[in-house]
C-alpha positions, 0 to 999 in steps of 0.5 A, spaced: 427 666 761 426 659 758 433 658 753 430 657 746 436 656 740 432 660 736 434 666 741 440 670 740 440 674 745 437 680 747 435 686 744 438 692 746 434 700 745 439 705 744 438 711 748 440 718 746 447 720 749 455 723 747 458 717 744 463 716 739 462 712 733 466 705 735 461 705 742 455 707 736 456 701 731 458 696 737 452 698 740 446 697 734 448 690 733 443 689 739 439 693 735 434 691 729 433 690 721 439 694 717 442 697 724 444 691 726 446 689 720 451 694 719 453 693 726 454 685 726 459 687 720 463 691 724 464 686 729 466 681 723 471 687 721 474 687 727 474 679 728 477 680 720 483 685 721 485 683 728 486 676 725 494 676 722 493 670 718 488 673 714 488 676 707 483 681 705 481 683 698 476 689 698 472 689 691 469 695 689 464 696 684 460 702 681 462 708 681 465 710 688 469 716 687 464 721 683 461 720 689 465 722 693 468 716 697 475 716 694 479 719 699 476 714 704 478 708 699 485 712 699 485 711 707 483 703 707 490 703 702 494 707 706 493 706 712 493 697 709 487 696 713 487 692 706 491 687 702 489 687 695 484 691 691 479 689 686 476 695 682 471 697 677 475 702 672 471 707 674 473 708 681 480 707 680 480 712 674 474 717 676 479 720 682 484 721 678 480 727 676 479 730 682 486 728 684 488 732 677 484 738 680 478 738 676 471 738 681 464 734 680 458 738 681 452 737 684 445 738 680 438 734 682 436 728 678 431 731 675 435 736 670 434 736 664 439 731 660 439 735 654 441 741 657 447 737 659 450 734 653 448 741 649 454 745 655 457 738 655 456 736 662 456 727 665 451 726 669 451 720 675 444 721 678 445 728 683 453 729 680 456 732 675 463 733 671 465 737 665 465 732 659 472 737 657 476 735 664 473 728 663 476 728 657 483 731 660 484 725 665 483 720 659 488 724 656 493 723 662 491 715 662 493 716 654 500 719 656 502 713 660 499 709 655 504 711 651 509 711 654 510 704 656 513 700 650 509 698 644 507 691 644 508 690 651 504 685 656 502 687 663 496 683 668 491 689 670 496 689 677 502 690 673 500 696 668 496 700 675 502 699 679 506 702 673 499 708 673 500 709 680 509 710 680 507 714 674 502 718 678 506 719 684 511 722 681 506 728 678 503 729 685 497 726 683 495 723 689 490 718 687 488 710 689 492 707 684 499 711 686 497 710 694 497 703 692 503 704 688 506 707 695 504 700 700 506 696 694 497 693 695 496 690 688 490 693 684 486 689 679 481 691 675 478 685 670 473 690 666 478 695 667 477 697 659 470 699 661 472 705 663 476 712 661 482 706 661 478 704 654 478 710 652 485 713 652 487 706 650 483 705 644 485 711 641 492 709 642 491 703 639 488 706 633 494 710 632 498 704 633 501 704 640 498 697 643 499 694 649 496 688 651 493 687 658 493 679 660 487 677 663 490 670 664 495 672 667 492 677 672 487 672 674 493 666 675 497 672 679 491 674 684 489 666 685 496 665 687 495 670 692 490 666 695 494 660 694 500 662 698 495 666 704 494 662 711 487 665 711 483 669 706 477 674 707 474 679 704 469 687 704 465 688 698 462 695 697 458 693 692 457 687 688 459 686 680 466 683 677 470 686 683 466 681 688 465 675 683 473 676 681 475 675 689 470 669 689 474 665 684 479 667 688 477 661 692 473 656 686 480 656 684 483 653 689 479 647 689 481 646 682 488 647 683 488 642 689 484 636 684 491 637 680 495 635 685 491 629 687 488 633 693 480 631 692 474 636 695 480 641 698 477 647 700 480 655 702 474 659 703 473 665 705 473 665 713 471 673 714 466 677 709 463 683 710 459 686 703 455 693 703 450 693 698 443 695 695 442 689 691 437 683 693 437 676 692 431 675 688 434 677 681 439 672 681 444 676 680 451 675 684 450 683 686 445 681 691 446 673 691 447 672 699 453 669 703 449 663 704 448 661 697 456 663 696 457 657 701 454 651 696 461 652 691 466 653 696 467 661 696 465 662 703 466 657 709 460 654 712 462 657 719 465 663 716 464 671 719 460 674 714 454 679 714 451 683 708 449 690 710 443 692 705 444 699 705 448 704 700 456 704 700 455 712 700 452 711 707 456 705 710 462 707 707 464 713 712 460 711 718 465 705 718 471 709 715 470 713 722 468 708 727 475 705 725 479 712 727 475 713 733 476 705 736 483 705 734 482 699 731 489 697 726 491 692 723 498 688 725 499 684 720 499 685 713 499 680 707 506 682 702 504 681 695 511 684 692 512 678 689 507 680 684 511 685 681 518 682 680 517 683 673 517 690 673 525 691 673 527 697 677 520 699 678 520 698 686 
């Protein structure tokens, strides 16, 4: 056949036989259309955990743990596949309810939402939780919260490293208190827009006050892309979580222009994300990885692929495909540093 540059490779059609997941995913990147997606961004994770030079953000938007996803994000942490978590406050505090012992429950997305509130159930499209545990598990956020010192200041890393040490040791086996046992920080810059800000706004109106230091959050995780050789990331979902890694990288730019170095650039050279959102909205959910390299977040000759499919399907696919090729990692980032602060926590 005559050599186009425009040409790839050829096409592969899968046939129909015992093969585990690993073979699967590997083979339907010769595939079309969103299988081969799905199987080029396994490749790029591949590329991404052999490499030991690389440190790897896994941003999480949405709400993961009500559906059910929250134990494989436990199992990336555990198992340190990641070095650094940036999550809504939905997914790190939505597992603390099943963690607890309290379940979600399946309805239909046609249900009558006024039956709902009457007997006092949330609803998250095809799920559901009891308005009354959920309260209890904002209650147990509210006992942390008072039992750290009034006044006291903490960067989201520091008070979810404490969360998870508190956790820990009442068996709540939760991501947070996974994260605490590895010693993987977890940011969450919207942390308040969640049950966080509802255990911490009512403490707060009867005097216990923390203060959660953005400033200081944000100056804690660029200096984790400051001090790693390579930086890479995983997007499920897009959100705060995927712009707050991406300035990750923004930054590194301007520090450089402070120190005299001019159009310094560490971008991401691995990036995988999973996400539902399309491009022509604007938004930084759907903006491609392309667009990403015009400001220096993604490098030009990055390895980078999104998959434009529900995190609900890719997540466990990916997660299994992992166990069944054996794939680990050799190399894992150490972020202690961040919580020297915190004396004798660690």
């Amino acid at each position: 056949m005559e050599e186009y540059s425009f040409v790839l490779g050829e096409l592969g059609s899968l046939d129909v036989r015992r093969r585990g997941l690993h073979e699967l995913l590997l083979e339907m990147s010769n595939t079309a259309f969103q299988g081969r997606a799905l199987g080029e961004a396994y490749q790029a994770l591949i590329s991404m955990l052999s490499d030991e030079e690389a440190t790897i953000f896994l941003g999480l938007a949405g709400s993961m743990s009500t559906a059910g996803m929250w134990r494989i994000i436990k199992w990336l942490v555990e198992e340190r596949y990641v070095d650094v978590v940036v999550s809504t406050g939905a997914v790190i505090s939505e597992d603390i309810f099943e963690a607890m012992g309290f379940k979600y429950l399946k309805t239909h997305p046609c249900v009558d939402d006024r039956e709902l509130l009457k007997y006092k159930f949330d609803r998250f499209y095809d799920t559901l939780a009891s308005e009354l545990d959920y309260r209890k598990m904002e209650g147990l956020i509210r006992e942390f919260v008072e039992s750290l010192p009034n006044g006291s200041a903490y960067s989201t890393a520091e008070f979810l490293h404490l969360f998870g040490k508190f956790l820990n040791e009442r068996g709540v086996d939760s991501v947070v208190a996974a994260a605490y046992r590895v010693g993987v920080p977890v940011f969450s810059p919207a942390l308040v827009d969640s049950g966080y800000g509802m255990a911490t706004l009512l403490s707060y109106r009867r005097g216990h006050r923390i203060v959660i230091d953005m400033v200081k959050d944000f100056h804690q995780i660029v200096e984790i892309g400051r001090l790693s050789s390579k930086l890479a990331a995983v997007y499920v979902g897009g959100g705060v979580p995927k712009d707050y890694v991406n300035l990750v990288t923004v930054a590194q730019t301007l520090i450089g222009e402070e120190e005299g170095l001019h159009d310094h650039y560490k971008s991401l050279e691995y990036v995988v994300q999973f996400t539902t959102d399309a491009p022509q909205w604007g938004g930084l959910s759907g903006a491609t990885l392309e667009e990403a390299v015009s400001w220096g977040k993604v490098a030009p000759k990055a390895m980078k692929k999104v998959v434009y499919v529900d995190a609900t399907i890719a997540l466990p696919i990916v997660a299994h495909a992992l166990i069944d090729g054996g794939v680990k990692r050799t190399c894992k980032y150490d972020s202690s540093w961040i919580f020297k602060e915190l004396s004798g926590v660690r």
